[in-house]
C-alpha positions in Angstrom: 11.6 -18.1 22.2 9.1 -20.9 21.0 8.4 -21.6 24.8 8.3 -18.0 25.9 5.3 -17.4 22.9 3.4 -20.9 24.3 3.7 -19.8 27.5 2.0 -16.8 26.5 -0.7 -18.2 25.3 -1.7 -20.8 28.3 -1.4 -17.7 30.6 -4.0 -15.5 28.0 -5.9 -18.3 26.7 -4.2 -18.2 23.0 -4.3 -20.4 20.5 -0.9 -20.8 19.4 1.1 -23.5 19.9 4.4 -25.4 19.6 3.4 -27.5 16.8 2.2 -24.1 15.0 5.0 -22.1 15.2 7.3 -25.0 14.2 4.9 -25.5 10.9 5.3 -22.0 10.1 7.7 -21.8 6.8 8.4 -18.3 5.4 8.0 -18.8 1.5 10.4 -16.8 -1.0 8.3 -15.0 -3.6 8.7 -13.5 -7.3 8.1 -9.7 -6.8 5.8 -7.7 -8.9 7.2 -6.0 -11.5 5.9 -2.7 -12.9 7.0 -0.7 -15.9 5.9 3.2 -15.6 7.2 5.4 -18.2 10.6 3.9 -18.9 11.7 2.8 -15.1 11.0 -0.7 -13.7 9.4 -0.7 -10.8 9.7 -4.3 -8.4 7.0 -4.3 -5.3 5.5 -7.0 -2.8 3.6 -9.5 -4.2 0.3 -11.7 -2.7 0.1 -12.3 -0.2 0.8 -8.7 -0.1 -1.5 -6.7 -1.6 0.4 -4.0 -2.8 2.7 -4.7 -5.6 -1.0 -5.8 -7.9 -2.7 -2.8 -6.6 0.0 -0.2 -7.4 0.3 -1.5 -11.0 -3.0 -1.0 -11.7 -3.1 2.5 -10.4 -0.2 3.1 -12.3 -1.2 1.5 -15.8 -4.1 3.0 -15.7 -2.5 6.6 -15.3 0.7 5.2 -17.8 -2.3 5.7 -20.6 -2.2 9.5 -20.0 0.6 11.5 -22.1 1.1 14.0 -19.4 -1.0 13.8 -16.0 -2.3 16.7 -15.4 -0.3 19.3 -12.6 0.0 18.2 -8.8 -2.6 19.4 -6.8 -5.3 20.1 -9.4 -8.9 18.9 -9.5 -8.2 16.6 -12.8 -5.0 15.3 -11.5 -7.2 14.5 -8.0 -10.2 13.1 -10.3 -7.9 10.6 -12.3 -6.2 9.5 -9.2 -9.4 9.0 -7.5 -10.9 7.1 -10.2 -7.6 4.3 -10.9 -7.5 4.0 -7.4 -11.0 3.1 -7.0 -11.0 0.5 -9.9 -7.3 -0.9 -8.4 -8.8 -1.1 -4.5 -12.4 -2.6 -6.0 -9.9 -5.7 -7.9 -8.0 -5.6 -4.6 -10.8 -6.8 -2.2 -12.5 -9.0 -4.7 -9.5 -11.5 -6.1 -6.3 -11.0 -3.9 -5.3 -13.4 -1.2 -3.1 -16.2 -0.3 -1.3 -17.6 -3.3 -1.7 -21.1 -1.7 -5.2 -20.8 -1.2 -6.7 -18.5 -4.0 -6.7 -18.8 -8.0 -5.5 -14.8 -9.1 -5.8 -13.3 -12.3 -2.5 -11.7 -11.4 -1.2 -11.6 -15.3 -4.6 -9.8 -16.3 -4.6 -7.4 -13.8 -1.0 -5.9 -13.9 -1.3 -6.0 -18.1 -1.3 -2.7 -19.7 -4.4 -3.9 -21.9 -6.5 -4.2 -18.9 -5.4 -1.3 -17.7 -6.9 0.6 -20.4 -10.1 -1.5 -20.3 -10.3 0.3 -16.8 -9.2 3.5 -18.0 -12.0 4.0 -20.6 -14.6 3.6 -17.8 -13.2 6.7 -16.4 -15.0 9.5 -17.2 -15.7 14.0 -16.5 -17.5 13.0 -13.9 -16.9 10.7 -10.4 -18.1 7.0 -11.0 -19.8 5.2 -8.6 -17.8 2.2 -6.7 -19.6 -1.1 -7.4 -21.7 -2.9 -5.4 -19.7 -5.3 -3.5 -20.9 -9.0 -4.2 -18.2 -11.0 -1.2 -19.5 -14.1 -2.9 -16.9 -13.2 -5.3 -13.4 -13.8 -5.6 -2.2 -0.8 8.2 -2.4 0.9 11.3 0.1 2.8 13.9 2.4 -0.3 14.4 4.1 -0.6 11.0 7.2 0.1 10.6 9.5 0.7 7.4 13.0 1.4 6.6 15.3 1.8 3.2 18.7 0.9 3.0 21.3 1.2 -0.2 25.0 0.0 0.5 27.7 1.5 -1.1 27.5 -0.7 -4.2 24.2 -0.2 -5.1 22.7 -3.0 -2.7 18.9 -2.0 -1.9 16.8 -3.0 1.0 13.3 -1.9 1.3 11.5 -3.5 4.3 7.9 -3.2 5.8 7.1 -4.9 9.1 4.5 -4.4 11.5 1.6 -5.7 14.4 -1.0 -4.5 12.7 -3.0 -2.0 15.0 -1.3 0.5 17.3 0.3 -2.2 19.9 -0.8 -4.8 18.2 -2.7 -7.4 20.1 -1.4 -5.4 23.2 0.1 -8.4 24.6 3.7 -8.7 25.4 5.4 -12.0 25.6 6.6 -12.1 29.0 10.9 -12.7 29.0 10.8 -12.0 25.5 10.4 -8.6 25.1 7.8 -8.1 22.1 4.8 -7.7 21.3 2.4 -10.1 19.3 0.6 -8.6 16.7 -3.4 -8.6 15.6 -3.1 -9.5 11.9 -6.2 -11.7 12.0 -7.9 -8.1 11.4 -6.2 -8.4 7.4 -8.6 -11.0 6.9 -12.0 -10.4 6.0 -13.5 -11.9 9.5 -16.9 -11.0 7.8 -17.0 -11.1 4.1 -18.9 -7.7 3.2 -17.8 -6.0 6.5 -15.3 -3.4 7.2 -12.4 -4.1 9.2 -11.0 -1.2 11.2 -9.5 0.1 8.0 -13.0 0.2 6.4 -11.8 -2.0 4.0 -14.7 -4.4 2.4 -13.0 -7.4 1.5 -14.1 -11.1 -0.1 -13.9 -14.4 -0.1 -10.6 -15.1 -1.7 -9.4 -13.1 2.1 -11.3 -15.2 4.1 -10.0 -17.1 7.6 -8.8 -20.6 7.0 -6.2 -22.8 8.7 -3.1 -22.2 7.6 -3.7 -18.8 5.6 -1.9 -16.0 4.8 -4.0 -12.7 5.3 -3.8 -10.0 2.7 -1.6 -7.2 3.9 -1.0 -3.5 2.0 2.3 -3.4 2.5 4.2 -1.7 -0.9 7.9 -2.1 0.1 9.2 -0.9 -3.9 12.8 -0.4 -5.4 12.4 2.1 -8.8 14.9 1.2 -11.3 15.8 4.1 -14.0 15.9 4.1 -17.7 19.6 3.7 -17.4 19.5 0.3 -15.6 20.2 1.5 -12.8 18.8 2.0 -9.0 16.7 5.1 -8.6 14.7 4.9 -5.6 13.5 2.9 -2.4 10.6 3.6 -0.6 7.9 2.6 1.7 5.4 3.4 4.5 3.3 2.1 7.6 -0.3 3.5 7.1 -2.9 0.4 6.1 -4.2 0.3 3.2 -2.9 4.1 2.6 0.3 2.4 2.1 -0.4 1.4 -1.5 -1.7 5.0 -2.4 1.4 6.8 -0.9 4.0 4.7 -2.1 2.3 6.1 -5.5 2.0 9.2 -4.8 5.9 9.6 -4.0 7.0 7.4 -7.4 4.4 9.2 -9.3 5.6 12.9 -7.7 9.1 12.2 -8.7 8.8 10.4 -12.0 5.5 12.4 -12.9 5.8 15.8 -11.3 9.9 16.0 -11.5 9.5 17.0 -7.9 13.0 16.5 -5.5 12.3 13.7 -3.2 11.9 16.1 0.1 8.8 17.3 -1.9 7.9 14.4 -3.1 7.7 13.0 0.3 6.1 16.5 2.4 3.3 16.8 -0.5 0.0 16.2 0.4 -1.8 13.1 -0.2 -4.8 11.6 -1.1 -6.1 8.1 -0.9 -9.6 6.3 -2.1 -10.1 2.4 -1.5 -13.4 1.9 -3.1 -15.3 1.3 -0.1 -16.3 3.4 1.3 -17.0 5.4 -1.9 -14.6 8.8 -0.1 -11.8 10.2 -1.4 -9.6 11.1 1.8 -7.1 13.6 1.5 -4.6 15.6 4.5 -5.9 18.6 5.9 -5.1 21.7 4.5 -2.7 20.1 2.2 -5.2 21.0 -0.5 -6.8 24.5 -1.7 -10.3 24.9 -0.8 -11.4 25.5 -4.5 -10.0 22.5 -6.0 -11.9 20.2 -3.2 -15.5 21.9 -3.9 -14.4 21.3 -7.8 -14.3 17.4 -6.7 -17.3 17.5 -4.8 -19.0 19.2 -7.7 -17.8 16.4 -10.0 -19.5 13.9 -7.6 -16.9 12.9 -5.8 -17.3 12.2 -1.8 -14.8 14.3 -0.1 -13.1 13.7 3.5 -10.5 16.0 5.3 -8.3 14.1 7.7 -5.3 14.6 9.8 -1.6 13.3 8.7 -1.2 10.1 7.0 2.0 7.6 6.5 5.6 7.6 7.5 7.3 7.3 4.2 11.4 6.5 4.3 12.8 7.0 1.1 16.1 7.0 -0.7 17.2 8.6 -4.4 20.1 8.8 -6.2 21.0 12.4 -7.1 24.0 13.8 -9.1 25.8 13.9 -5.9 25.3 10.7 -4.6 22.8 9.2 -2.3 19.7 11.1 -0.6 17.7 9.7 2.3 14.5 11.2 3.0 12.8 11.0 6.1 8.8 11.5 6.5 8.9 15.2 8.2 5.1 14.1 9.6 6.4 11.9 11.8 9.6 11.6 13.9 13.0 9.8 12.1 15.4 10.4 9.9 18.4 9.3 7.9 21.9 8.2 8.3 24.6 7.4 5.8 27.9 7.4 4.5 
């Protein structure tokens, strides 16, 4: 296989060679874990972006007795605003463990949280000014397994853009990806995901690039497994894998609905709140655009797979966006 990959790469004029891919060691990490209103929630860690990102969102909306309903312009408003403080500590400190220093312990406390959470205000809140000084696309792919005792999988792989690098090792089969585009190439620019990254996600040999991936198992105030989930969709990923945990734990919805609702997703930069077309009333968007918030339509977004445990045993739940589905015993 090692061969087949070089002799890729002499024919294109790559880089890669036998010496790299027989440095490359795939390194076991501590997941991130998340407590959200009594369930336990473990996610990727760096160099993963997800895990950190997704407990902030969610400690900053923890600090709310009761969000408000699903759908509404204060539910949208809140969302928007924890999302915008998570995504602006996301492109500032994350990167490679090996390579960068991370306040990881400050940003997933609950105390910082509600630093954050006082910031938010009536009103939209403007997305700082990115200083990169300072510290997903159509190819991922996601699936969610549970065995029949209890065992949970959640697993996000993927090239990166649609096709990847469009190049297909010949006699292999495959295709290699374009994950150099996770790095910020630039520091300050947007990659294709619009995503305005920093220095602690710049290229160096040897480096790890900062994905979005949010593979997540949700454990229940009993102990026990509730839910697996995940998505392909970029740095969406983070924002949907929220918005399913948060419409099932927050919003008591079924995990079908959960799934099918519409979402919406805000990265900081730039300073836009995205949401599905159609998937929310006229009214409450012209509410967020009169709050000052910068409001995009676009078309369907993420792939989620999903399983739950229900009264009756285990439910798999299949994006209805997209093709796939479920199978199970």
């Amino acid at each position: 296989m090692a061969d087949l990959i070089v002799a890729e790469m002499q024919r294109g004029g790559g880089l890669i060679s036998l010496e790299d891919l027989a440095a490359y060691r795939a390194i076991w990490r501590e997941p991130t874990v998340i407590a959200y209103r009594g369930h336990t929630i473990y996610s990727m860690p760096p160099a993963s972006s997800g895990g950190v990102t997704m407990a902030e969102i969610l400690n900053i909306l923890e600090g709310y007795d009761r969000l408000p309903p699903f759908g509404s312009t204060q539910l949208l408003h809140l969302e928007a605003e924890a999302m915008r403080r998570a995504f602006t500590d996301r492109n500032m400190y994350l990167g490679d463990p090996a390579f960068v220093q991370m306040p990881l312990e400050r940003l997933t406390s609950k105390p910082y949280a509600a630093e954050l959470r006082k910031q938010i205000g009536a009103r939209a809140s403007a997305t700082p000014r990115f200083d990169p000084t300072l510290r997903g696309g159509n190819s991922t792919t996601h699936y969610s397994v549970v065995d029949a005792e209890g065992n949970a999988v959640s697993c996000t792989t993927t090239l990166n853009n649609s096709y990847g690098s469009a190049v297909t090792v010949a006699g292999a089969g495959f295709l290699l990806n374009d994950e150099m585009d996770d790095f910020a190439t630039a520091p300050g620019k947007p990659n294709m995901y619009g995503l305005v990254q920093g220095e602690a996600n710049a290229i160096a040999p040897g480096k790890r690039m900062l994905s979005a991936m949010t593979p997540s198992l949700v454990v229940g105030p009993d102990g026990n497994l509730k839910l697996v989930v995940g998505t392909p969709g970029g740095p969406r990923i983070i924002t949907m894998v929220y918005h399913v945990i948060s419409n099932v734990i927050d919003h008591g919805m079924s995990l079908p609905d959960a799934v099918a609702a519409p979402r919406m997703h805000h990265q900081a930069l730039p300073d836009t709140m995205r949401v599905e077309k159609n998937g929310f009333l006229p009214p409450v968007l012209d509410s967020l655009r009169a709050l000052g918030h910068g409001v995009v339509e676009r078309g369907r977004s993420g792939d989620v797979e999903a399983i739950i445990r229900t009264p009756k045993g285990w439910q798999g739940v299949s994006d209805p966006r997209y093709g796939g589905g479920g199978a199970g015993y």
